[in-house]
N, C-alpha and C positions, 0 to 999 in steps of 0.2 A: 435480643436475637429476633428476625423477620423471617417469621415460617412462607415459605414460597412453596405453591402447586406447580410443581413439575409432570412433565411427560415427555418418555425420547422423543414421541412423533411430531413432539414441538417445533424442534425443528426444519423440519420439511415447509412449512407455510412462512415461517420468516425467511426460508432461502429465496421461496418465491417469490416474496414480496419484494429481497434485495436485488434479485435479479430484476425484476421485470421495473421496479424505482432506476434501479443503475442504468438500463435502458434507454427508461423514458427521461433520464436526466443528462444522460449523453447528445442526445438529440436535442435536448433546451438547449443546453449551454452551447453547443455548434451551433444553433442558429442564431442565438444569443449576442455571444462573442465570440465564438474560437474558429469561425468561417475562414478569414481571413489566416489568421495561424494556420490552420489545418490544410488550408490547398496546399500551398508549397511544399507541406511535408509529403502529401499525397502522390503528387506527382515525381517523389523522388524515391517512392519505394512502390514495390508490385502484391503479387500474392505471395511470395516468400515470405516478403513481413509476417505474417499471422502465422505461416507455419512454422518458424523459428519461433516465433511468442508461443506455439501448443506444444513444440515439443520441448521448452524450457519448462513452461508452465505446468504442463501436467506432471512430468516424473518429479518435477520439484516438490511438486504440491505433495505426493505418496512418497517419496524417498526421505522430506524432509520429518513428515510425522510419523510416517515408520518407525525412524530412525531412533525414536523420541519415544514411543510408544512402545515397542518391541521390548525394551529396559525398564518397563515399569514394572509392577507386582502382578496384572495381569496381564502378559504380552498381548497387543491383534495391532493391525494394520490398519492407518487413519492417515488423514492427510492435516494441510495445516498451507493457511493462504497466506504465511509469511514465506511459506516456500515455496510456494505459486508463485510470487511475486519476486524473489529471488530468483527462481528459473525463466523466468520472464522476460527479467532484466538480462541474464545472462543469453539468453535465446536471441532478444532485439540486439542485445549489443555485437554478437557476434555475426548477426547479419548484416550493421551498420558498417562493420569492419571491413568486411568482402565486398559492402555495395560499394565502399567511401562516401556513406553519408553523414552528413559532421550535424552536430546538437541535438537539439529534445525532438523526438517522435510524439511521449506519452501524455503529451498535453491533453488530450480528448479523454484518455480514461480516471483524470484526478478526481474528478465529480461521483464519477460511476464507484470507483473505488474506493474512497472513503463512506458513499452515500453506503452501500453494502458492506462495508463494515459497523457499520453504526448499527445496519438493521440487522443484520446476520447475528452478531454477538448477542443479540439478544434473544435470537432464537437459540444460541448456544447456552444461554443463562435457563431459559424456561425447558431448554431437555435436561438439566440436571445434572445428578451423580452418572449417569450413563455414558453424557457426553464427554466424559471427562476433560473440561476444560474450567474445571470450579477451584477457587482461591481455596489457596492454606487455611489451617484455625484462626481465628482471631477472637478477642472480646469485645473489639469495639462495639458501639453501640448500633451502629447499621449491620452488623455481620449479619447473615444469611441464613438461614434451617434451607438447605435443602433436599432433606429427608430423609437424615440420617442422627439427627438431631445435634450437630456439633458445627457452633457458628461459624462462617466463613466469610473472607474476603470476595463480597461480590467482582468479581476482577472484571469479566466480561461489563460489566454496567460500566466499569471504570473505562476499558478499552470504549466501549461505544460512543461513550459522554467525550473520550476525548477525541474521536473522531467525528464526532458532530459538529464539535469547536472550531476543528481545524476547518470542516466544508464551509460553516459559515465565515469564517476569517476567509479563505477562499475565493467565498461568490462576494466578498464584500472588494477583495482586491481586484477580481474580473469586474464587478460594477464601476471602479475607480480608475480600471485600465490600466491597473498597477503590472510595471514590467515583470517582475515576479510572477505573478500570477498567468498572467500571460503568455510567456515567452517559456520560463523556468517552473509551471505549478508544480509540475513528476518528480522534479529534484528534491522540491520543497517537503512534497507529500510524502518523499520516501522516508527523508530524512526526518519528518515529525512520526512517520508513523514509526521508525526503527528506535526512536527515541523514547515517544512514550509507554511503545511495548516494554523495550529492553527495562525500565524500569517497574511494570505489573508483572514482571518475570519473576524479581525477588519473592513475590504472592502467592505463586504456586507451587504446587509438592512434587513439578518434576523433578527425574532422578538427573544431579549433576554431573557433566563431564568433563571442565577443569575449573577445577577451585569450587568457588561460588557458584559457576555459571552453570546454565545449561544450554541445550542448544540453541536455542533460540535466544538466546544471550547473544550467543556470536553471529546469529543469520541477523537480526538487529544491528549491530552494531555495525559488521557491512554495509545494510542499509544508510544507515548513517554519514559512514566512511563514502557511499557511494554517492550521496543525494549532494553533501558536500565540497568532494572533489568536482561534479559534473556541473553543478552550480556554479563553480570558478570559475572552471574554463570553460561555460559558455558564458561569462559575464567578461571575460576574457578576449573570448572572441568578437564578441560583439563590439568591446570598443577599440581592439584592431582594426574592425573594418568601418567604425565612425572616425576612425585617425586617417583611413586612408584617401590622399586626396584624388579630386572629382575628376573625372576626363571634363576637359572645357576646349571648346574646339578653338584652334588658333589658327595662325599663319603656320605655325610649323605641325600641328595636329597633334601635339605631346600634352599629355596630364601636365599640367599646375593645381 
């Protein structure tokens, strides 16, 4: 077992740091590569976009770990950025609907948002037993003392480590100009990240609400369900409109 120096106010300077990283990583990677992606989506949405994304995002973010927290052993009120990220999606997409803007908006935020998950969770590892966000017992040989002397599943290291993966597999498909990455990252990035949570879920001692699961079992698994589905059909769409043929000007002025 690895005795770890914890402190809540730990967290406070890793949020900083994911914030103001996620930032400065948004801006690379737009100038980078996603310039080109990013105008067109630009000019087909206004200021609504972003206030459809705060008012998904925020009550998601408190409704969903409320919801979660409330039923534990000591109820209070917490948030949780799988349900940020849920409210989010559900905020953009229901503006896309009204606007009729068809495919990926969220390209510009895949860097930002796995980059601060990577660094956040670790600020949620070094606040402790307080934040409560710490794995089950375990014996294995890396389990955790986080100050309470009963080993645990570092789970947050696990969530970090696998968000780190995913950014570099990422920048490595933007350096390649891989369509994926490009076109589809949001899809991609939902779907790895609803994937490898839903399974560090099994890790922790929330209280479950069907079966096995808990909540965040299910907001995951939408993720999944969602990254999925939107992945198809915009791979979908795309080679619809590579099937469709070219206007070519003629004698009679008709597509061939």
């Amino acid at each position: 077992m690895i005795p770890v120096a914890t402190a809540p106010w730990a967290h406070l300077p890793f949020d900083l740091l994911a914030w103001g990283l996620g930032t400065a990583s948004t801006a690379a990677v737009y100038r980078w590569r996603l310039k080109d992606q990013v105008r067109p989506v630009a000019a087909r949405v206004d200021g609504g976009y972003f206030l459809f994304l705060a008012l998904g995002a925020i009550p998601g973010a408190w409704l969903a770990g409320s919801f979660n927290s409330l039923r534990e052993h000591a109820p209070a009120l917490s948030h949780s950025v799988a349900g940020a990220l849920v409210g989010a999606i559900v905020g953009v997409e229901a503006y896309k609907a009204l606007r009729g803007v068809k495919g990926s908006t969220g390209g510009i935020f895949v860097g930002s948002f796995s980059l601060g998950v990577a660094v956040g969770r670790l600020g949620c590892f070094f606040a402790g037993l307080p934040d409560d966000t710490y794995g089950a017992p375990t014996r294995l040989p890396w389990a955790v003392d986080l100050g309470d002397g009963v080993g645990r599943h570092p789970v947050q290291l696990y969530e970090s480590a696998s968000m780190a993966l995913f950014l570099a597999v990422y920048l490595m498909g933007l350096a390649r100009r891989r369509d994926w990455a490009m076109r589809c990252g949001f899809y991609v990035m939902c779907g790895w990240y609803g994937l490898q949570r839903f399974c560090w879920e099994f890790l922790k001692p929330y209280p479950r609400l069907i079966g096995p699961f808990n909540l965040f079992h299910l907001l995951c698994l939408g993720l999944v369900i969602y990254g999925w589905v939107y992945y198809r059909a915009d791979r979908r769409r795309e080679r619809r409109a590579q099937d469709r043929p070219l206007p070519v000007p003629g004698p009679d002025h008709q597509p061939v």
